[in-house]
C-alpha positions in Angstrom: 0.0 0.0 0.0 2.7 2.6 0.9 3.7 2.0 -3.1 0.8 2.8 -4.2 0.6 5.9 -2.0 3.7 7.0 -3.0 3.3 6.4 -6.8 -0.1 8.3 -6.6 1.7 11.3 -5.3 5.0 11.0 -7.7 2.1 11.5 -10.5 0.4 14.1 -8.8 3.4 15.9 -8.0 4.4 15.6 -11.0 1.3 17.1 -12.9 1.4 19.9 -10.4 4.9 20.5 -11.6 3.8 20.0 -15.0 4.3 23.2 -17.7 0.8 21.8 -19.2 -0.8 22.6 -16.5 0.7 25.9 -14.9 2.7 27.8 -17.7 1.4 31.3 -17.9 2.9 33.8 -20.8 2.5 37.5 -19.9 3.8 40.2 -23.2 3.6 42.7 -20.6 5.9 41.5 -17.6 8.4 39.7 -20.4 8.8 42.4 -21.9 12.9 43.7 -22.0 12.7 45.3 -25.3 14.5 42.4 -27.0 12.1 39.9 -29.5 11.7 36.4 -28.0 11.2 37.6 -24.2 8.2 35.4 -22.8 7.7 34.0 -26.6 6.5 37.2 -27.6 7.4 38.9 -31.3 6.9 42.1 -32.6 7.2 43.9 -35.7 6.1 45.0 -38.7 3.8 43.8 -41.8 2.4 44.8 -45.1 -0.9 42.9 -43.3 -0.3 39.8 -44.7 2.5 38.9 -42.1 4.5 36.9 -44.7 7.0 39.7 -45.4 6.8 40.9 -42.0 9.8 42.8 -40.2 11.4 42.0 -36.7 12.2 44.7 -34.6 15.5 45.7 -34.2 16.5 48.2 -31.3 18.8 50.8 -32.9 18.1 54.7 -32.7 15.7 56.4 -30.5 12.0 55.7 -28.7 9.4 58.1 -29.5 8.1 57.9 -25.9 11.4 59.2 -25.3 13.7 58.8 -21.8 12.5 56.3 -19.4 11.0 53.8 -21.9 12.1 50.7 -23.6 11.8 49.9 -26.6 11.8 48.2 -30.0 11.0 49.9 -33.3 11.3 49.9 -37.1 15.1 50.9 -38.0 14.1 53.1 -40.8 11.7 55.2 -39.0 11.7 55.0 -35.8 8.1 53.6 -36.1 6.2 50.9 -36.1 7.2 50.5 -32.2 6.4 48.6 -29.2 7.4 50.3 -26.0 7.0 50.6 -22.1 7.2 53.6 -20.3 8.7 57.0 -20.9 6.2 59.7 -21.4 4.6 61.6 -24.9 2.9 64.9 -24.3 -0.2 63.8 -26.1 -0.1 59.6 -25.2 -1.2 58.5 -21.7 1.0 55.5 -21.3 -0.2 53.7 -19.0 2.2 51.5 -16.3 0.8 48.3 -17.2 0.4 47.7 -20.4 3.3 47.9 -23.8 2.1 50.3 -26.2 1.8 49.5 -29.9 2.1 52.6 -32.4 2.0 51.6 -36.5 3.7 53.4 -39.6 2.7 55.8 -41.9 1.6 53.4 -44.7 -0.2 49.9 -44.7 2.7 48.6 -45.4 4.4 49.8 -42.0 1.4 48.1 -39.5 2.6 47.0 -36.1 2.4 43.3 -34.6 2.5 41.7 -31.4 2.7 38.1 -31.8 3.4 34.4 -29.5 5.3 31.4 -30.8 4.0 28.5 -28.7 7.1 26.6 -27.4 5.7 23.3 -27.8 2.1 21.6 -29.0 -0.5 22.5 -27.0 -3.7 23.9 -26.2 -3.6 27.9 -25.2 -6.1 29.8 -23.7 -5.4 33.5 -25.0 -6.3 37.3 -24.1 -5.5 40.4 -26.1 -6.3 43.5 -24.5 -6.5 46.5 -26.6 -7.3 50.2 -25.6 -6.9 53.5 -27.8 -4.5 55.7 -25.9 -3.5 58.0 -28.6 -5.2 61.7 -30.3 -6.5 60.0 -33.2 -10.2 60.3 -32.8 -11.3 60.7 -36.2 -9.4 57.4 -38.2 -9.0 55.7 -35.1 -6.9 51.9 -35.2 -7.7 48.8 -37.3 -6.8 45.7 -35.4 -6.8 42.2 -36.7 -6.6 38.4 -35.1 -4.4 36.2 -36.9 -3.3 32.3 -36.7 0.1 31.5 -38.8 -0.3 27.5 -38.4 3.1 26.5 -40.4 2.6 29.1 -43.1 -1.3 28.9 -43.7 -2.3 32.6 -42.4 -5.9 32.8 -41.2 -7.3 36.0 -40.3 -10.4 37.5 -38.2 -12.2 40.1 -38.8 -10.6 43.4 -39.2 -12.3 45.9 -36.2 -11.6 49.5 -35.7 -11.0 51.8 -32.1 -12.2 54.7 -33.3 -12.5 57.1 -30.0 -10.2 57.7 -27.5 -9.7 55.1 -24.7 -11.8 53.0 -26.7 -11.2 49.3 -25.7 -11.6 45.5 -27.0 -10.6 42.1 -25.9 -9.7 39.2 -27.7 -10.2 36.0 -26.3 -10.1 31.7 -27.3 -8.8 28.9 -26.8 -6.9 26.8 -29.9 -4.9 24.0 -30.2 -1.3 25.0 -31.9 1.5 22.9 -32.6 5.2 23.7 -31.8 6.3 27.0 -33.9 2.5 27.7 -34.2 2.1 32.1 -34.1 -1.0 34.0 -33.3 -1.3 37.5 -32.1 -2.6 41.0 -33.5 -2.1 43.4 -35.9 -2.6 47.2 -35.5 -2.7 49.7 -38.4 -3.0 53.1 -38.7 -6.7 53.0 -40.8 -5.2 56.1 -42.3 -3.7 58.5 -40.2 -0.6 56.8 -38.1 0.5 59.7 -35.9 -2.2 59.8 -33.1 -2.5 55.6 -33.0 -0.8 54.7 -29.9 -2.4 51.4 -28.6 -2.1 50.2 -25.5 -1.5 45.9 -25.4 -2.1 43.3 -22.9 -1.4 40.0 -24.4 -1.4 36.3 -21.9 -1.5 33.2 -22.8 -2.2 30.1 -20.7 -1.7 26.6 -21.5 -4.6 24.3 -21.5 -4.5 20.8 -19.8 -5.1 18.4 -22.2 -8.4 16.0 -21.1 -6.1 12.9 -20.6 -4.1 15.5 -18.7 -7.1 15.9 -16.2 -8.2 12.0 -16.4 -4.9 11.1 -15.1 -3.9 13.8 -11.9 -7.6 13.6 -10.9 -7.3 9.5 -10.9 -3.7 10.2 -9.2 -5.3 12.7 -6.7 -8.2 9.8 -6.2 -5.8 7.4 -5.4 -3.9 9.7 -2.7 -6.8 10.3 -1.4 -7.7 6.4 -0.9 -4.9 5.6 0.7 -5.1 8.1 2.8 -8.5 7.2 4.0 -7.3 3.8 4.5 -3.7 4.6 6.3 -6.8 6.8 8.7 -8.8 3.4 9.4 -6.3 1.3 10.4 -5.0 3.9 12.5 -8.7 4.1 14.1 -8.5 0.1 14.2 -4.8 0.5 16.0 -5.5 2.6 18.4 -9.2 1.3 19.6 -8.1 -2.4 19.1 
């Protein structure tokens, strides 16, 4: 019995343990201003992704001293960035702001590789924190599963501090990329966008089956280590 007992924990230890069950991705708190950070990627795209543009981190920010940040070398923008300060952006403290070119061809990304084959549980959090309250932001959902690009519905922030949330569940395999796109929808200067982007990964339902039927069989031989004990004791 004590083999069993201790077998039944090993496996439920071990699923406790287990990224599957308790690996949480967070763009905002991996974020260092370097592309990979957390499995997060961000860029620029034409929209279709498939000639999109890493980041590098040369030059200047345009939220200027205090932030971080990782922008299109040509221009300075598209950018992702954290911190600092603009006279006509409220950044906030919790969140990496997203701000796209001046041409559809110079849209911003944020993006997550999955690291291995798995079912995620995502939420994007978008919110308008830029002056641009006539054009507004175009944002887009997209899946790159090995090169087939699927996209959702293109949406638009059109006032300021306007807000959307994306959320699902999928199951990607290793390399697998989904994230958003933002664009300028025709005027990029006043387009700042603040970002919240965390990923969860899903226990599978074998997953379950087995620490539940591990935590089951703790659980009986607890129960009977606790009645012989009675039967000990009294006897």
């Amino acid at each position: 019995m004590k083999n069993v007992l201790r077998n039944a924990l090993l496996v439920a230890a071990s699923f406790a343990a287990s990224p599957a069950l308790a690996t949480d991705f967070s763009a905002v708190t991996s974020f260092t201003g370097m592309n990979g950070y957390g499995n997060f990627y961000y860029g620029s795209t034409d929209g279709s992704i498939a000639g999109s543009t890493l980041f590098d981190t040369t030059g200047g920010c345009v939220f200027g001293p205090g932030s971080t940040c990782m922008h299109s070398a040509t221009a300075n923008l598209p950018q992702a960035s954290t911190g600092g300060s603009y006279p006509t952006v409220s950044i906030p403290g919790d969140a990496i702001v997203l701000h796209p070119g001046n041409s559809s061809s110079l849209s911003v990304f944020s993006a997550f590789v999955a690291p291995v084959a798995q079912t995620y549980q995502y939420t994007i959090d978008l919110k308008s924190v830029g002056i641009d309250t006539t054009n507004g932001i175009g944002y887009t959902f997209f899946v790159d599963d090995k090169g087939a690009l699927t996209f959702g519905n293109r949406a638009t922030l059109t006032t300021y501090g306007a807000a959307t949330t994306i959320t699902g569940t999928g199951a990607f395999a290793q390399g697998d990329v989904f994230g958003v796109i933002i664009d300028d929808n025709g005027v990029y200067y006043g387009d700042s966008t603040a970002l919240k982007f965390d990923v969860s990964a899903v226990p599978e339902p074998e997953t379950w089956a087995m620490m539940l039927l591990g935590f089951g069989m703790v659980g009986f031989g607890l129960r009977r280590r606790s009645k012989q004990a009675v039967r000990v004791s009294f006897g």
